[in-house]
N, C-alpha and C positions, 0 to 999 in steps of 0.2 A: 881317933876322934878329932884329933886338932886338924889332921891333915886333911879331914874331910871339911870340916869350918873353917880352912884356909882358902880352901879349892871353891866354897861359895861363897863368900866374901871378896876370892879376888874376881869371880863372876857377876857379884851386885856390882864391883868397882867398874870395872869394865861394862855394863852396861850402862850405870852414868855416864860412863868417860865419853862410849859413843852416841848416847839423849843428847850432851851437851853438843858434840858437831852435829847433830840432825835440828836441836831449837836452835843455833847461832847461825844455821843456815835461814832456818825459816824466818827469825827475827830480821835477817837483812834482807829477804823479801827474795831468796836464792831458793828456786824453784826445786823439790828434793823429788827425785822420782824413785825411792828404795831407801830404807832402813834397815840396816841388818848388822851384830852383833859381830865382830870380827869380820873374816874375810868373807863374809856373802855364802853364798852355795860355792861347795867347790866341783868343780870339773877332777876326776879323780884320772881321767886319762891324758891331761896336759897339767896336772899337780905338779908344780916347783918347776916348768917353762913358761911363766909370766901371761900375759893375755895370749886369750887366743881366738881375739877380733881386735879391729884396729876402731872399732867403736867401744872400745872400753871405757872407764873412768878415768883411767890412766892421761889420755886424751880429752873425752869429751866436759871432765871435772875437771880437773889438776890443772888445765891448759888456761879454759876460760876464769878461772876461780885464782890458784896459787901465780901461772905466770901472767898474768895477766895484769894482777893488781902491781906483783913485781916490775913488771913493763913500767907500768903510771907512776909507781914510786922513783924508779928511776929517771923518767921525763922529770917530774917535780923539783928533783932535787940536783937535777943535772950530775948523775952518774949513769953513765953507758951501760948498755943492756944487751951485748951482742949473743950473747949464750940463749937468753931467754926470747930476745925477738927473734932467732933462729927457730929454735922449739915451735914458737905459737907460728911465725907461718909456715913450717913443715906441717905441723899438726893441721892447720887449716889447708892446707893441700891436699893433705892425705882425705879430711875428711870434708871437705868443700864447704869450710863456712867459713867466712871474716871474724875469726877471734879479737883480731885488734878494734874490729868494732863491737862486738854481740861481746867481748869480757864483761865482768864485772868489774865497774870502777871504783877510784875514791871516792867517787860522791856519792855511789851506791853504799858505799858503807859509812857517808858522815864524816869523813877525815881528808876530806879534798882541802879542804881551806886552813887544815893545820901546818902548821911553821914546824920544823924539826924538831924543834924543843918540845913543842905541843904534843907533838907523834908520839916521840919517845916515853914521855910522862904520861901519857895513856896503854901505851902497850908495859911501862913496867907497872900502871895502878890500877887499870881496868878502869879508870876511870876519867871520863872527857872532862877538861874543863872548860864549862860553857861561861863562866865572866870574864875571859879576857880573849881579843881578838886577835887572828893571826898577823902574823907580822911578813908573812911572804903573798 
């Protein structure tokens, strides 16, 4: 009996875990084309060999979305980004679109105009503080 109300409890947990990236996409105005619960539909004959298109999320998500803000953070704050601006324009070759322009920016998500210190105190509080003004 516990092992059964463990097994859907860590199922309710897991579906909030992934609600919250499907609202934090849509609250920043990040276009969601699929919500799905773990790994999506699985492909049961390329199971456990990674995508098998080069149009996956892997690429057309992770690229625009994760390296991308990475790239800005790094321009901002002047640390080098060679790993990541490699990534986005492989990825944009492979898949013919200008990620360094079509990403999602800082100011697409409100934290362009934060100072380091600002950054930081929002990512460890969740929360912005909007009385005091950047200093960079």
């Amino acid at each position: 009996m516990y092992i059964l109300l463990a097994i859907v409890l860590l199922g309710v947990l897991i579906t909030v875990h992934e609600f919250g990236h499907f609202a934090a996409a849509r609250l920043c105005g990040i276009p969601v084309k699929e919500y799905s619960i773990g790994f999506g539909e699985i492909n049961h004959v390329a199971w456990g060999t990674g995508p098998t298109s080069v149009k996956s999320r892997y690429l057309t998500e992770d690229i625009p979305v994760g390296c991308h803000i990475l790239h800005e953070l790094g321009q901002r704050f002047g640390v080098k980004t060679p790993v990541i601006d490699s990534m986005i324009t492989l990825a944009g070759i492979i898949l013919e679109t200008d990620y360094f322009e079509k990403g999602v920016t800082l100011k697409d998500l409100g934290i362009s105009e934060m100072s380091a210190h600002e950054l930081l105190d929002y990512v460890n509080t969740g929360r912005q503080n909007t009385s005091c003004k950047s200093s960079m």
